[in-house]
PATI-68830 format. One record per atom (N, C-alpha, C, O): x, y, z. Coordinates in steps of 0.2 Angstrom, whole numbers, plus 5000, padded with zeros to 4 digits. Example, Ala and Ser with C-alpha at 12.3 -4.5 7.8 and 13.67 -1.06 7.14 Angstrom:
BEGIN
506649725039;506249785039;506649845039;507149835042;506449895035;506849955036;506450005039;506750065040;
This chain:
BEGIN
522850904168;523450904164;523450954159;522950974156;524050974158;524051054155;524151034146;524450984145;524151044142;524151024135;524651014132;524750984126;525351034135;526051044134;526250964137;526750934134;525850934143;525950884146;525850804142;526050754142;525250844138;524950774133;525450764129;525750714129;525850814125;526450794121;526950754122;527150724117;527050744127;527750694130;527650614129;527250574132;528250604123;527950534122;528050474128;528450494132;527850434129;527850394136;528550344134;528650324129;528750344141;529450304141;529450244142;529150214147;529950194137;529950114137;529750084143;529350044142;530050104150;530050084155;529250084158;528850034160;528950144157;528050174159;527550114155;527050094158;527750084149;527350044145;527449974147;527049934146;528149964150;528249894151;527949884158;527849824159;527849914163;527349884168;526749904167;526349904172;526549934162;525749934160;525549994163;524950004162;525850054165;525650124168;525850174162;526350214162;525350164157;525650184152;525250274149;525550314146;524650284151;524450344150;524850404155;525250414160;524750434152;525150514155;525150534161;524650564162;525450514166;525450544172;526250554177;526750524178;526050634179;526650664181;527150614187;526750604192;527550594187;527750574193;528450634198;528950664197;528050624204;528350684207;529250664208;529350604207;529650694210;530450694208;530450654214;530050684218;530850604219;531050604224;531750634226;532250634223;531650674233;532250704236;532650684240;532350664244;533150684241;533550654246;533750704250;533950674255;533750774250;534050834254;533450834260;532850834259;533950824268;533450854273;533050894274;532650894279;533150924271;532650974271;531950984267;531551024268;532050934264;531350904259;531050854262;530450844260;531250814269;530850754271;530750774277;531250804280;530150774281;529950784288;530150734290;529850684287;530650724296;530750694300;529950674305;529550704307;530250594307;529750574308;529550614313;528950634312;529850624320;529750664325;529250724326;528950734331;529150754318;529050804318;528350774316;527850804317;528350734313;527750694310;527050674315;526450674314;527450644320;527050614325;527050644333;526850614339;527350714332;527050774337;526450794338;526150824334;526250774344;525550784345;524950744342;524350754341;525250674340;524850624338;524950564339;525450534336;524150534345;524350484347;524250444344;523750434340;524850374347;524950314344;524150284341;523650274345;524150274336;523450214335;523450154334;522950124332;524150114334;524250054333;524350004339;524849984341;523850004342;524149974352;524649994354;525049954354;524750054355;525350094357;525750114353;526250154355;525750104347;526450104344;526150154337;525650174335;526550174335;526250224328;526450174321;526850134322;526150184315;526150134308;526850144308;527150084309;527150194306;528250184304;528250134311;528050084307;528250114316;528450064320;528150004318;528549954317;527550014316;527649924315;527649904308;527349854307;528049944304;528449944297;528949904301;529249844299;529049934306;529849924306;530049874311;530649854311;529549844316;529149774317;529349734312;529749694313;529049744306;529049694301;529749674297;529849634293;530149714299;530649724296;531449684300;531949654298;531149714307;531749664312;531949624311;532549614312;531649564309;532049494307;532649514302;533149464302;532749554298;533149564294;533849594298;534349574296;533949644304;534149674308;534749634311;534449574312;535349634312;535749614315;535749634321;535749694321;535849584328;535849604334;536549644335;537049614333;536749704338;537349744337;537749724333;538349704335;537649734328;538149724321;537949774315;537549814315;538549764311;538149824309;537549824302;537649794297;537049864301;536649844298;536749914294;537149964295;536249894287;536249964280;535549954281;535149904282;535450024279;534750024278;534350064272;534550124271;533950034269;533850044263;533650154264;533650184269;533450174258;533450234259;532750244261;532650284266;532350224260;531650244263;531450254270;530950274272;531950234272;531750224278;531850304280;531550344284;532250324275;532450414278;532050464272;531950524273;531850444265;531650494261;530850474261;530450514258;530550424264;529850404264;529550434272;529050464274;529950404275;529750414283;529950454288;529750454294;530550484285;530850524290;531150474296;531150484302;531250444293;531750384299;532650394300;532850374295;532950404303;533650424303;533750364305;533950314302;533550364315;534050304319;533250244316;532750254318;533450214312;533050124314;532950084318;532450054320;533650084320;533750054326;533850074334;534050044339;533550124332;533350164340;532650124341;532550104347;532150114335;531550114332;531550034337;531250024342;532149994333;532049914335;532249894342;532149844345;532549944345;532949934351;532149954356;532049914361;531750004355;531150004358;530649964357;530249944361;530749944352;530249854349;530449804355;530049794359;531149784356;531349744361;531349764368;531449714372;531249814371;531049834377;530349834378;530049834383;530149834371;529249834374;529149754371;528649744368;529549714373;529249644372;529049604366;528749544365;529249664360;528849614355;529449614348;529349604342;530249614353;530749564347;531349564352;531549604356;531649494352;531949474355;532549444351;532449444345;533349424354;533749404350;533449334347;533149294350;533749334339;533449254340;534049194338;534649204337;533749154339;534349094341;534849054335;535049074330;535049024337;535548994333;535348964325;535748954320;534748944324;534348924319;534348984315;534548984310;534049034318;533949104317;534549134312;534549154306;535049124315;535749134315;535949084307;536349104303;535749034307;535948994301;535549004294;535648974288;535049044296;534349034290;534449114289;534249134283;534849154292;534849214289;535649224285;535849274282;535949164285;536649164281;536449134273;535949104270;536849164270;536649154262;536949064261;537249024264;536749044253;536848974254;537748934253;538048884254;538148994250;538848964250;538848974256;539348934258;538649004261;538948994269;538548924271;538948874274;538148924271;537848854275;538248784270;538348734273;538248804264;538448724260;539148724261;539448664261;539648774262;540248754264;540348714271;540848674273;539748734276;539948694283;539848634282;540248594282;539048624279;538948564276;539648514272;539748454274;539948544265;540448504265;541048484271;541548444271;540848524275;541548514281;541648454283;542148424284;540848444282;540448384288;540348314284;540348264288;540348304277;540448264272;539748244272;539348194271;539648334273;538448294269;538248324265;538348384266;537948314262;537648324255;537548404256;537448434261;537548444250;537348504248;536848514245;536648574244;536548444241;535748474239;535448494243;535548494249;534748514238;534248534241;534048604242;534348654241;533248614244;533148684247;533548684253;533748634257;533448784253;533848804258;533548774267;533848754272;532948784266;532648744273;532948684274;532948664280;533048644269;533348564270;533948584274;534148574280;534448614267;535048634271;534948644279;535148594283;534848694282;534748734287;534748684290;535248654290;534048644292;533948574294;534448524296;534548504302;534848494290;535348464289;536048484293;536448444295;536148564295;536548564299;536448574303;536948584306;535848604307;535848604312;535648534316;535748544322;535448484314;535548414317;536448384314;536648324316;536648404312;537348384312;537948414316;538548394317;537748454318;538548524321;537948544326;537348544326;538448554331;538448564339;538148644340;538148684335;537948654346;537648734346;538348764346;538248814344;538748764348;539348804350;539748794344;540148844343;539748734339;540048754334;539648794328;539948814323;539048784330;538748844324;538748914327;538648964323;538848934335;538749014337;539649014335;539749074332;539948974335;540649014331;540749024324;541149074322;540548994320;540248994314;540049064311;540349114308;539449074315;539049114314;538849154322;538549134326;539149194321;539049234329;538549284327;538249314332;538349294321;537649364321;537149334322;536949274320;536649374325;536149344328;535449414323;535549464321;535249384322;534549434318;534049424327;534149384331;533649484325;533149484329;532749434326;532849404321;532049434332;531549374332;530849394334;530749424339;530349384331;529849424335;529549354339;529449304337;529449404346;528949374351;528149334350;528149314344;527849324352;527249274352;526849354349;526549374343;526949394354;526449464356;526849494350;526449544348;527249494347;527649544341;527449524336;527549554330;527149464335;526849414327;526049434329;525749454325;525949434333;525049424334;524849504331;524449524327;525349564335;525449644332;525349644324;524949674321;526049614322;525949624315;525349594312;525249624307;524949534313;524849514310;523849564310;523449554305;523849604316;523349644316;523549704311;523149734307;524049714313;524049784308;524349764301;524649804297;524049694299;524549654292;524549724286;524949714282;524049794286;523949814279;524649874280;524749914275;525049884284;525449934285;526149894281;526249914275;526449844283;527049814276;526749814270;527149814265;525949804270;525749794264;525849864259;526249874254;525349894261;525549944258;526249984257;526350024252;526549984262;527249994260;527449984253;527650024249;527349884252;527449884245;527449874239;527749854234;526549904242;526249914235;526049984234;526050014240;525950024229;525950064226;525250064224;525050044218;524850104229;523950114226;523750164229;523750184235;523650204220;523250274222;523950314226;524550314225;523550354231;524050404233;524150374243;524450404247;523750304243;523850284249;524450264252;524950234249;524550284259;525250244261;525250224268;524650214270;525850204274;525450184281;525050244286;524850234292;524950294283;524650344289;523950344285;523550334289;523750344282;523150364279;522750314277;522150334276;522950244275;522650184275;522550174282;521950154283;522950184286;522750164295;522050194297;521550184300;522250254293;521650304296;521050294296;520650304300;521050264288;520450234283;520350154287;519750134286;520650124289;520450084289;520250074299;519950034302;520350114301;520150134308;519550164309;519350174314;519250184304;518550224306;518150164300;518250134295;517450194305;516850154302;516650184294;516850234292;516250134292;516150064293;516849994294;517249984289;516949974298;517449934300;517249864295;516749824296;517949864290;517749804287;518649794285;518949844286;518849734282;519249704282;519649774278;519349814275;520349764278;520749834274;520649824267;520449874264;520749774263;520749754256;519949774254;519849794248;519349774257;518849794255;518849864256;518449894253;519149904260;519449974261;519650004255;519550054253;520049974254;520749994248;520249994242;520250044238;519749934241;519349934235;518949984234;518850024229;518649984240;518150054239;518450104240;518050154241;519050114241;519350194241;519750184232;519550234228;519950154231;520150144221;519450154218;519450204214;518950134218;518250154216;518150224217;518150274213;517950234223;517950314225;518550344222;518350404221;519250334219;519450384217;519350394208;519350444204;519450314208;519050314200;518450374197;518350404192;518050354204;517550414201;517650494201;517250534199;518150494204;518350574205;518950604199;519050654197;519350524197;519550544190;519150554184;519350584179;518450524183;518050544179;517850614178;518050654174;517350614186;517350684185;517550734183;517350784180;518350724184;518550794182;518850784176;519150834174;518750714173;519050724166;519750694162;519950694157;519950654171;520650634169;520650564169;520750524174;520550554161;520550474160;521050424159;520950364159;521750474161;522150444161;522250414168;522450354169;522150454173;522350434179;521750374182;521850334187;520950384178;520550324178;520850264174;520750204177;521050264171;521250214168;521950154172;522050094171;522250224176;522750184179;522250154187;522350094189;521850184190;521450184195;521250104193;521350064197;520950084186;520550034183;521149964183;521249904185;521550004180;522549934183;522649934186;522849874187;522749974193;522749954200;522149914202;522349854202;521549904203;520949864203;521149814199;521149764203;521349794195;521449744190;521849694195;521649634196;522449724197;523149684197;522949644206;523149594208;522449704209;522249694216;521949634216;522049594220;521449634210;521049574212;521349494211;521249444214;521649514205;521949454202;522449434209;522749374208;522649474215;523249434216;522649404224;522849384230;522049404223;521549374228;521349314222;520849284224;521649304218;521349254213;520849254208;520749214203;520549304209;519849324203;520049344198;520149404197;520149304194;520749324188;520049324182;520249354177;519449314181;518849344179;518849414179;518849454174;518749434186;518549514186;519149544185;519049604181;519749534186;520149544184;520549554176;521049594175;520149514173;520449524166;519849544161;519949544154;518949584166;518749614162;519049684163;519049724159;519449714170;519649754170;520149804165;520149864163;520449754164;520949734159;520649764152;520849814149;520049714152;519749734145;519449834145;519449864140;519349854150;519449914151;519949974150;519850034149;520449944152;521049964153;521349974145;521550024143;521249914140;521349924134;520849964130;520949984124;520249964133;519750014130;519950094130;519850144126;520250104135;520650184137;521250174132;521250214128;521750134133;522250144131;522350144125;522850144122;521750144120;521850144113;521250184111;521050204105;520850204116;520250274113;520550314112;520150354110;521150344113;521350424111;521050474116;520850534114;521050454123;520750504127;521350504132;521750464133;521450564134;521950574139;521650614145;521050624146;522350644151;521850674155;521950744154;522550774154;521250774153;520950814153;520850824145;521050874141;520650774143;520650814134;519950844133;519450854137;520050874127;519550924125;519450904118;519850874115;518950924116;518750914109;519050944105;519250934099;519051014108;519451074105;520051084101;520151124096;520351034104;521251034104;521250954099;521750924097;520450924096;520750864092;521250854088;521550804087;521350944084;521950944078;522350914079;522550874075;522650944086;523350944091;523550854091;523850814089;523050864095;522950754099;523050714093;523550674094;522750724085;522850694080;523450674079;523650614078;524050724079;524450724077;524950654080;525450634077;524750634086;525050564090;524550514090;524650454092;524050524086;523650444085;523850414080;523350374079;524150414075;524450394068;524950414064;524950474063;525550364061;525350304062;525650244067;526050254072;525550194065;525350144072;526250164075;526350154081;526850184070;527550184073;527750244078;528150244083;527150304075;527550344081;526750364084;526550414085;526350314087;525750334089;525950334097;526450314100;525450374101;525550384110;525050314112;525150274117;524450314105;523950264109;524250184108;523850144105;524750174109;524850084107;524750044112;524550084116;524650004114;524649924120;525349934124;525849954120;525449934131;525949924135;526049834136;525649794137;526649844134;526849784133;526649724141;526649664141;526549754145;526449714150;525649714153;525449704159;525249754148;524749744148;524449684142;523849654143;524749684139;524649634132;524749564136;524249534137;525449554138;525749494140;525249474148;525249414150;524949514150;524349494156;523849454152;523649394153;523649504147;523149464144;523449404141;523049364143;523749384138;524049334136;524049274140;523849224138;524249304146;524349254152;523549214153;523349164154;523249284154;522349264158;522049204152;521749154154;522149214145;521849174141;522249104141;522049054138;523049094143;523249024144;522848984149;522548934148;522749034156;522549014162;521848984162;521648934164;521549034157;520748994154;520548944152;520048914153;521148924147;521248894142;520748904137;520248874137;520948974133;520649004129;521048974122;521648964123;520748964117;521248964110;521049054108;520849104111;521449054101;521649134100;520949154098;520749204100;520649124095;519849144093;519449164100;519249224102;519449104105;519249124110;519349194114;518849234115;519849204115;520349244116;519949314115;519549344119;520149314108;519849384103;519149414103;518949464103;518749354105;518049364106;517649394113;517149424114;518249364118;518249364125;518349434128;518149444133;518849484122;519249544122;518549584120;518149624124;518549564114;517849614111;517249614113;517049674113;516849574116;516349574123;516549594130;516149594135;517249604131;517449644137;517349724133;516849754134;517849734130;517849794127;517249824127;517049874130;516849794122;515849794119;515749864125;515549924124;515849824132;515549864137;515549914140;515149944144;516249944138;516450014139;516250054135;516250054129;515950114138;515650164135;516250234136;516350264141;516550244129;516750334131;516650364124;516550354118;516650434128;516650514123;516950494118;516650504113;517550464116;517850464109;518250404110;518550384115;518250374101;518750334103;519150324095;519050354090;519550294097;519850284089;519950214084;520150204078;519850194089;519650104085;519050074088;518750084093;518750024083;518250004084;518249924089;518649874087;517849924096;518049854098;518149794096;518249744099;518249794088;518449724084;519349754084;519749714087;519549814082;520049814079;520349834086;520949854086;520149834092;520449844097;521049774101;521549774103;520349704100;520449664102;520949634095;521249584096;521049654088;521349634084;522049664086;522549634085;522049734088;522849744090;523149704096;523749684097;522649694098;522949644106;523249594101;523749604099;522849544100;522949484093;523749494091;524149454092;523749564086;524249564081;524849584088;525449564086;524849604093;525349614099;525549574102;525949584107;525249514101;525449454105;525849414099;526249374101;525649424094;526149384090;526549414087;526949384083;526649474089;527049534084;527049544077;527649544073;526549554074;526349554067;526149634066;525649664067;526849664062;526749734063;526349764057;525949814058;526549714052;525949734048;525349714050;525049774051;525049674051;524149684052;524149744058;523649764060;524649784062;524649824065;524349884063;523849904065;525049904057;525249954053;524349954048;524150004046;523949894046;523449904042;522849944046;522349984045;523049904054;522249934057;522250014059;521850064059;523050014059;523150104064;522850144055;522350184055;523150104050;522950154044;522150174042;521950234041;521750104042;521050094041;520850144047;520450184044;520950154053;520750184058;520950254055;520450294057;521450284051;521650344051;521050394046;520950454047;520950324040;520750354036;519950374038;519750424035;519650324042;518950324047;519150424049;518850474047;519650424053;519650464059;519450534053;518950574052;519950524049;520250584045;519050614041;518650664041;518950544040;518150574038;517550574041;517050574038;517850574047;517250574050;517450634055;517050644060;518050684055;518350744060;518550794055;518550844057;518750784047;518750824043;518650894044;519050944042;518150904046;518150994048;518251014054;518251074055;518650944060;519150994063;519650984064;519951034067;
């Protein structure tokens, strides 16, 4: 990252989902000319999904939403991510090779929204509570198949025995779709996850975030380690390990308040200074939805606030970096003051922190 690029204060939106260090995001284009159609994508390369290439069994996953000859919208991605125009040429070859069929009249009531089902319902003089599955339930034992096909004449596709068993091999291709890890996506996660050593995709995904973390070391870009360490964070926690998860965490606030960006230099500390104090117009503050995770992990514990603080500071303890700007007591005490919104004990530690920095850097 270029030194012109550290200046750019981070935008409300980057801090409230916790992706809060400096990193470029590239523009998305919508002109054809910018997106390889898929065609051109999967010339000369054969299918590796049992016949089928990863955009197909995206879009497998997606057919239940499809209207049988009706007409459907389709989100943009389909054309500025994948180079997809016809979708449904895609789906119309799904159903020829067996693996989605029309689906049925249940089908047909579960994909209507609930003022449509709860109006039939009142037709019929039967109750309108309830989840939507009861509903659905409730009228299709009450009304005739011929009066729910006139009802509702659209039919959604269905996947076959052989089109659920499909997706469910290739489960990491919707997944990634939508999630957002590293620079992974459905072509190159497949790739990775088809050659040896063959092990479950999520233990892939892990040691390719690992392996990339190490290569933001390397080369210096702490910012993009640090987010490498919130993706890790967020991955494990949604397998349940909300432990490793929220030492990650404790990591993440260890970067996010040492004053280290990517590619800093010692050189340029003058410059960097100038955005670490004080705590109102500082670059290094807590992302609000990094605060409020940790928040969350110490309810889940059932940590009191002392607990809490102590659990922060012996997370923190163990990160080791080249510079930092607060000490791991006043680290886990901004978390504290951030969770309760207490701007003065804020405004006191960024100062105490300043006047540290200012004599301990004085001659640069």
């Amino acid at each position: 990252m270029g030194l012109f690029d550290f200046f750019k204060k981070q935008s409300n939106q980057q801090q409230n989902i916790g992706m809060k260090v400096e990193i470029s995001t590239p523009k998305v284009s919508f002109e054809t000319d910018e997106v390889i159609p898929i065609e051109k994508r999967i010339k000369g390369q054969p299918p590796t999904c049992d016949g089928l290439y990863p955009h197909e069994i995206l879009v497998l996953s997606y057919s239940p939403h499809f209207i049988v000859n009706g007409e459907n919208s389709f989100a943009g991605f389909w054309w500025y991510k994948y180079g997809i125009k016809d979708v449904m040429k895609i789906v119309e070859s799904l159903k020829g090779k067996g693996l989605i069929q029309i689906g049925s009249v249940k089908d047909a009531v579960n994909m209507e929204k609930l003022p449509a089902i709860k109006e039939e319902l009142k037709k019929r003089g039967l109750k309108v509570s309830g989840k939507k599955e009861e509903l659905v339930t409730r009228l299709l034992e009450n009304a005739t198949e011929e009066e729910l096909n006139t009802v509702f004449p659209k039919r959604p596709f269905q996947l076959t025995d052989t089109g659920s068993e499909l997706l469910k091999k290739y489960e990491w291709i919707p997944f990634i779709h939508s999630n957002n890890i590293e620079d992974l996506d459905i072509w190159n996660l497949t790739a990775l996850v088809q050659q040896p050593p063959y092990t479950k995709y999520r233990d892939k995904i892990w040691g390719y975030l690992n392996q990339r973390g190490g290569v933001h070391m390397k080369e210096g870009n702490f910012g993009l380690y640090r987010n490498s360490r919130f993706t890790m964070s967020e991955f494990v926690a949604s397998e349940g390990k909300k432990d490793i998860a929220f030492g990650l965490l404790c990591e993440v606030v260890a970067y996010d308040l040492s004053g280290l960006s990517n590619g800093f230099r010692m050189d340029f500390l003058d410059m960097y200074s100038k955005f670490f104090f004080p705590y109102e117009n500082s670059n290094h503050t807590m992302a609000p939805g990094i605060t409020k995770r940790i928040q969350e992990y110490g309810e889940e514990f059932g940590w009191s606030s002392d607990e809490l603080r102590q659990q922060l500071v012996t997370g923190i303890s163990k990160i080791k970096l080249p510079f930092r700007l607060f000490t791991n007591e006043e680290c886990a005490d901004i978390i504290m003051a951030e969770i309760v919104g207490d701007k003065d004990k804020l405004n006191v530690i960024y100062h105490q922190a300043e006047v540290r920095f200012k004599q301990q850097y004085k001659k640069k």
